[in-house]
C-alpha positions in Angstrom: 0.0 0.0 0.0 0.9 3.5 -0.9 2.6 5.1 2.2 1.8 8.8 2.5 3.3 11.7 5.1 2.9 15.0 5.6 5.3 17.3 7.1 1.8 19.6 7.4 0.1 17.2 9.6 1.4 16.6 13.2 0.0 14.7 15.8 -3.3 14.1 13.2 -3.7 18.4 12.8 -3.2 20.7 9.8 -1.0 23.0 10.7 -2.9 26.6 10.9 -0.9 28.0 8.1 -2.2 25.8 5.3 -5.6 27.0 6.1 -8.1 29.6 6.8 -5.7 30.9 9.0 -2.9 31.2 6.9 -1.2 34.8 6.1 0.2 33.5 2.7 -3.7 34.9 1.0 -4.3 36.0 -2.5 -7.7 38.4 -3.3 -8.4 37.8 0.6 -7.8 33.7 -0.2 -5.2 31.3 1.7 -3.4 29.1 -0.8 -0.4 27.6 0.7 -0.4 24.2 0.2 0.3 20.8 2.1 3.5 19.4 1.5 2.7 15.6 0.7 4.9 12.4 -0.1 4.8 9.4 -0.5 6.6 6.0 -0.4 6.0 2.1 -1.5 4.8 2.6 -5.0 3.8 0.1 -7.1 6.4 -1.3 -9.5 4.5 -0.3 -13.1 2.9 3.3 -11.6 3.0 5.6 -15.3 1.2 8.5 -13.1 -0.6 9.9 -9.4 -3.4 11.6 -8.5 -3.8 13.1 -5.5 -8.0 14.0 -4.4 -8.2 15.7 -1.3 -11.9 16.1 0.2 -14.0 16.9 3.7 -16.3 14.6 4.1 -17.3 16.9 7.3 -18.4 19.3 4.9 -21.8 17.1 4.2 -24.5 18.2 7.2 -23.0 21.8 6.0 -23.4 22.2 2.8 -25.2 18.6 1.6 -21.8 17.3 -0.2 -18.1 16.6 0.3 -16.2 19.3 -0.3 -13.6 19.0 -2.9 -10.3 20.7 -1.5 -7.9 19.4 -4.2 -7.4 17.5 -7.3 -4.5 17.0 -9.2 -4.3 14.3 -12.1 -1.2 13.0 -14.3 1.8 13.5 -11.4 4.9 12.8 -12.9 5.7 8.4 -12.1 9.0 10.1 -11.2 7.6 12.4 -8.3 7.3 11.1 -5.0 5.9 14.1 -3.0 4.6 17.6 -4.1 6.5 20.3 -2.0 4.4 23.1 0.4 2.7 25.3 -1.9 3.5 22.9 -5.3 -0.2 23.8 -6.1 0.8 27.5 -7.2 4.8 26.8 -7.6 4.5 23.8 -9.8 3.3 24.4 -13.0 3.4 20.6 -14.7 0.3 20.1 -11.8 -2.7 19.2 -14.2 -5.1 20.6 -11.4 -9.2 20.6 -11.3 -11.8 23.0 -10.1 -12.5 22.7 -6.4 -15.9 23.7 -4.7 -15.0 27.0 -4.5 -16.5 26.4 -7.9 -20.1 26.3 -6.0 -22.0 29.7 -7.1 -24.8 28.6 -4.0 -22.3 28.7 -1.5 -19.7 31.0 -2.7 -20.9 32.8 -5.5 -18.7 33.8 -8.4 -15.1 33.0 -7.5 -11.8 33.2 -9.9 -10.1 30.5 -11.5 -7.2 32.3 -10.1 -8.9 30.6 -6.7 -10.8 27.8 -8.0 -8.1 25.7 -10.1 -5.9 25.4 -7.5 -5.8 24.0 -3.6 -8.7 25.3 -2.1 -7.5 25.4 1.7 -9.5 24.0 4.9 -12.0 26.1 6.2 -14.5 24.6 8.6 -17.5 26.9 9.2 -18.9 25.0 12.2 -16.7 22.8 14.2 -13.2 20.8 13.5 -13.4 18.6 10.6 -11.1 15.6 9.4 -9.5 16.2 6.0 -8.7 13.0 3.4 -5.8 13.2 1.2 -5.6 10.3 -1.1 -2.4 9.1 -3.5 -3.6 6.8 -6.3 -0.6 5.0 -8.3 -2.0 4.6 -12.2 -1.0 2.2 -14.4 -1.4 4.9 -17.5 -1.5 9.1 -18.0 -5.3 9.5 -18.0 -4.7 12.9 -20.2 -7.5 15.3 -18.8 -7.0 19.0 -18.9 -6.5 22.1 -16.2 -10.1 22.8 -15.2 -11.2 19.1 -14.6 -13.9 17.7 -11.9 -14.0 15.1 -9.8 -16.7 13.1 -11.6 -14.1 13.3 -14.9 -11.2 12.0 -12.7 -13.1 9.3 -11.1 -14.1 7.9 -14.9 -10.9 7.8 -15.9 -9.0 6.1 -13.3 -11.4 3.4 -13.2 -9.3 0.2 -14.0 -6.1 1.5 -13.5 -5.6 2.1 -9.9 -2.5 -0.5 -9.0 -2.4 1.0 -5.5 -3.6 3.9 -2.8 -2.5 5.3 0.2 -4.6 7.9 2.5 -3.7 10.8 5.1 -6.1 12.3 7.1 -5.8 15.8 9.5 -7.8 17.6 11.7 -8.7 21.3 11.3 -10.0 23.6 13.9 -13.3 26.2 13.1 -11.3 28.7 15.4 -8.1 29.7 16.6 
């Protein structure tokens, strides 16, 4: 199984900094990203994805919230440095649900096609970070969704590994 660490999660918490409490903002936003590697990868892996989602997010809003996406990782890459979602720009990288118009309301893709930081509204909530090793590029563009990604890993998913950390609703 994929092993996966994060120097951005001790003791099972986000550090503040790669959340809403972050002073590293553009337009108002925090966009620093986790650092994430991983380790024990499958012997024929041609590409990653990474998905990161709150399931928390559901008695707020009625769905998961989709934090971050990124398809196609380079076989050769075996973590994606703090912030690789803005400093990396071979990141194929989806829309996250910042995207949602009923919650948010009209947001840029400056903001939305990129890591879309932890931001619970009512209490702590767990965040999932999942590694998939692919036995193939599955060749989807910047601007992506979830549902697309999902299609087009199915059957070619050699391994996965998960992360999870806590993030606190206040200071």
């Amino acid at each position: 199984m994929l092993h996966l660490t994060s120097s951005g999660i001790l003791k099972n918490t986000i550090e503040k900094r790669f959340g809403k409490f972050s002073n590293e903002k553009l337009e108002g936003v925090p966009i620093l990203s986790l650092p994430i590697s991983w380790s024990h990868i499958p012997e024929w892996t041609k590409s990653f994805t990474l998905i990161m989602q709150d399931y928390d997010a559901v008695p707020v809003c009625g769905f998961s919230w989709i934090h971050w996406l990124v398809a196609d990782i380079d076989p050769t890459f075996v973590w994606l440095g703090e912030n690789a979602s803005r400093l990396d720009t071979s990141l194929i990288q989806w829309k996250n649900s910042l995207t949602s118009k009923q919650i948010c309301g009209d947001m840029p893709d400056e903001i939305t096609c990129f890591y879309g930081w932890p931001r619970p509204p009512d209490k702590d909530h767990e965040y999932e970070i999942r590694v998939f090793a692919l036995d193939t590029m599955i060749g989807l563009q910047k601007g992506f969704r979830l549902n697309e990604l999902e299609r087009a890993m199915r059957g070619h998913i050699l391994d996965e590994g998960v992360i999870r950390g806590w993030y606190g609703a206040s200071e």
